[in-house]
N, C-alpha and C positions, 0 to 999 in steps of 0.2 A: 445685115449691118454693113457699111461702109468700109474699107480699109481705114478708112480718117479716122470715122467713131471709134474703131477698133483698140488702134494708136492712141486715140485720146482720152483710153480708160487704162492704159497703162503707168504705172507710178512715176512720178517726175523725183528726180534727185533734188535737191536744194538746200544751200549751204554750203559752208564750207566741208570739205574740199571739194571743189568743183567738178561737178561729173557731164560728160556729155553723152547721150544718146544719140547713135546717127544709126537711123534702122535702113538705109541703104547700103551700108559697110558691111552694117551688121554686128557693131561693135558699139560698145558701151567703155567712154575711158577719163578716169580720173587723172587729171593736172592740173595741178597748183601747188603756189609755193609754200615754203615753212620755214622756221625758224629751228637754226642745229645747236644743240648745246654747244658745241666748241666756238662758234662764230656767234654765240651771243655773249658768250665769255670775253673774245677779242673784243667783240664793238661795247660793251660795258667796262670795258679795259681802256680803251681810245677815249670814250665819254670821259670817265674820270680823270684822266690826262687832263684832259681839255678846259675839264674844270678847274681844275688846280690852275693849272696854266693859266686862264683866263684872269684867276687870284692874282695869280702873279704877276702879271704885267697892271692890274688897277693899284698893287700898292707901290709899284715903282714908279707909275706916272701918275699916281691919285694926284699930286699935287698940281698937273698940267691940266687933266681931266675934270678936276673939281675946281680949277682956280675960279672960272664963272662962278661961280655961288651955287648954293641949293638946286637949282633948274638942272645944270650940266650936270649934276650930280645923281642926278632922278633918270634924266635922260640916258648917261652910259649905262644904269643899272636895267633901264626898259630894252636899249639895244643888247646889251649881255643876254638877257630874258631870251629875247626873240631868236641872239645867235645861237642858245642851246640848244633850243625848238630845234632851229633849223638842223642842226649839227645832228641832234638826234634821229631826224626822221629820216634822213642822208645815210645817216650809219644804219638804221634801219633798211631802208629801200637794200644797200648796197649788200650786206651783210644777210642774204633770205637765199635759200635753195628751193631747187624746182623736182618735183620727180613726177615722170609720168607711168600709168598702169592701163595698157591698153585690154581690155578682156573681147576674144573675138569665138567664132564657132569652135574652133579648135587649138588655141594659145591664150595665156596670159604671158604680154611681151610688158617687161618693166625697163624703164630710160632712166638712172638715177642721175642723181647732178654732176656726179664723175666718170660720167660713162660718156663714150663716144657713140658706141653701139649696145643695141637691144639685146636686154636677156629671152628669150623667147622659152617659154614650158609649156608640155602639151597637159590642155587642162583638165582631160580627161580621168588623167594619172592621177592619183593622190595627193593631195597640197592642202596645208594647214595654214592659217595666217595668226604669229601669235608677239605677246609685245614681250619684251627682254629688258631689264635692267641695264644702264648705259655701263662698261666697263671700267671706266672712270671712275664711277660713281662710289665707290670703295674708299678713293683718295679725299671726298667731301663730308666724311661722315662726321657731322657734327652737329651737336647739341644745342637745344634753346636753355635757358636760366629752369626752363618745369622738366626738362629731361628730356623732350619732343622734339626729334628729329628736325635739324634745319634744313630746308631745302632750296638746295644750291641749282645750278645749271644742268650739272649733271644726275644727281639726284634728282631732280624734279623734270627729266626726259623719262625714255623711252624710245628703245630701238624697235621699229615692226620689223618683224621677221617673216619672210618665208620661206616653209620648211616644204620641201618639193620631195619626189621619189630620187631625183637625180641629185638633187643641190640642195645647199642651204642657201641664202642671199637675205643680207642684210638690205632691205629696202631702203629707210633713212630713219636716222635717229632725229627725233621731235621733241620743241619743249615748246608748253611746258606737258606734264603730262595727259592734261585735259585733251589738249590740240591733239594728241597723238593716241587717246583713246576715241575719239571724231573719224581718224585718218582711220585704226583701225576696223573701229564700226562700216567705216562705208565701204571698204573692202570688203569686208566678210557679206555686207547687204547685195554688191554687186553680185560677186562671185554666187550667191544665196541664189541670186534673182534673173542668171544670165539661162540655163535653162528651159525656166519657164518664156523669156524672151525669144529666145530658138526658135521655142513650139510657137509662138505667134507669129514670128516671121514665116515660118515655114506652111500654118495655115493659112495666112496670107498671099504668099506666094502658089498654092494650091487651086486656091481659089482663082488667080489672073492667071494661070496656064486654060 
């Protein structure tokens, strides 16, 4: 069998969060962005401003706005429409964190969104990957009208954690929690599946000597 065919019966990642395979590296590594409790709080914060605000300036100049008749009237409320579109998907775009997890022969090196430089752990060592209640999350506790838990920004995250022989590191907190049970799973599938990848590079490699 071919190195190609080889390669091409090995499992492809897909989906979110973006994983890349480069079997020349030798390294398998997750990067993409995500959404953090505390900056979906701000941009859900700024949204609401803006809407109020937007109120507020239609009924101080409703009268200039609406003097044309019914049309103008329709019209400022289609462009208002379109501003919040826009306004939202801006605070969106601007308001997302990035973190990268590179898994190599011998490291998992993680880049969080506040970091300048790579955490680097040797992966041989012990390491758990497990998710954590945001610490926040204690300040949102609150109730629906049946008794059912509401769930807020930080309630409804989740921080992955990795638990190392040497360190603990907070990787990035995720909302909502689904996203961040996604993040978690593919973690644990790489890390699962970087061994067995080894052993095929290295048969591989075996083979072209």
């Amino acid at each position: 069998m071919m190195c190609g065919d080889i390669l091409a019966q090995l499992p492809k990642f897909e989906g979110w969060p973006r994983t890349i395979t480069r079997y020349k590296r030798e390294t398998i590594t997750i990067d993409d962005a995500y959404e953090d409790p505390t900056t979906v709080k701000l941009r859900n914060l700024i949204f609401t401003i803006s809407i109020f605000g937007g109120l507020f300036l239609f009924f101080i100049y409703r009268d200039f706005l609406t003097g044309g008749g019914i049309q103008n009237h329709y019209i400022y409320w289609g462009l208002v429409g379109v501003f919040y579109v826009f306004i939202y998907f801006i605070l969106r775009s601007l308001f997302i964190k990035r973190v990268q997890i590179v898994f190599s022969r011998n490291e998992i090196s993680v880049k969080r969104a506040k970091d300048k430089a790579w955490h680097s752990y040797n992966r041989s060592l012990p390491h758990k990957i497990r998710m954590e209640e945001h610490k926040k999350a204690y300040f949102e506790l609150r109730q629906n009208k049946d008794g059912t838990p509401r769930l807020e920004e930080y309630t409804n995250s989740r921080i992955i954690v990795m638990h190392h022989i040497s360190r603990r590191l907070e990787v990035a907190a995720i909302y909502p929690v689904e996203r961040a049970e996604e993040f978690a799973e593919r973690i644990l599938g790489v890390d699962t599946y970087m061994d067995t990848f080894i052993e095929v590079i290295d048969a591989i490699n075996d083979r072209d000597e």
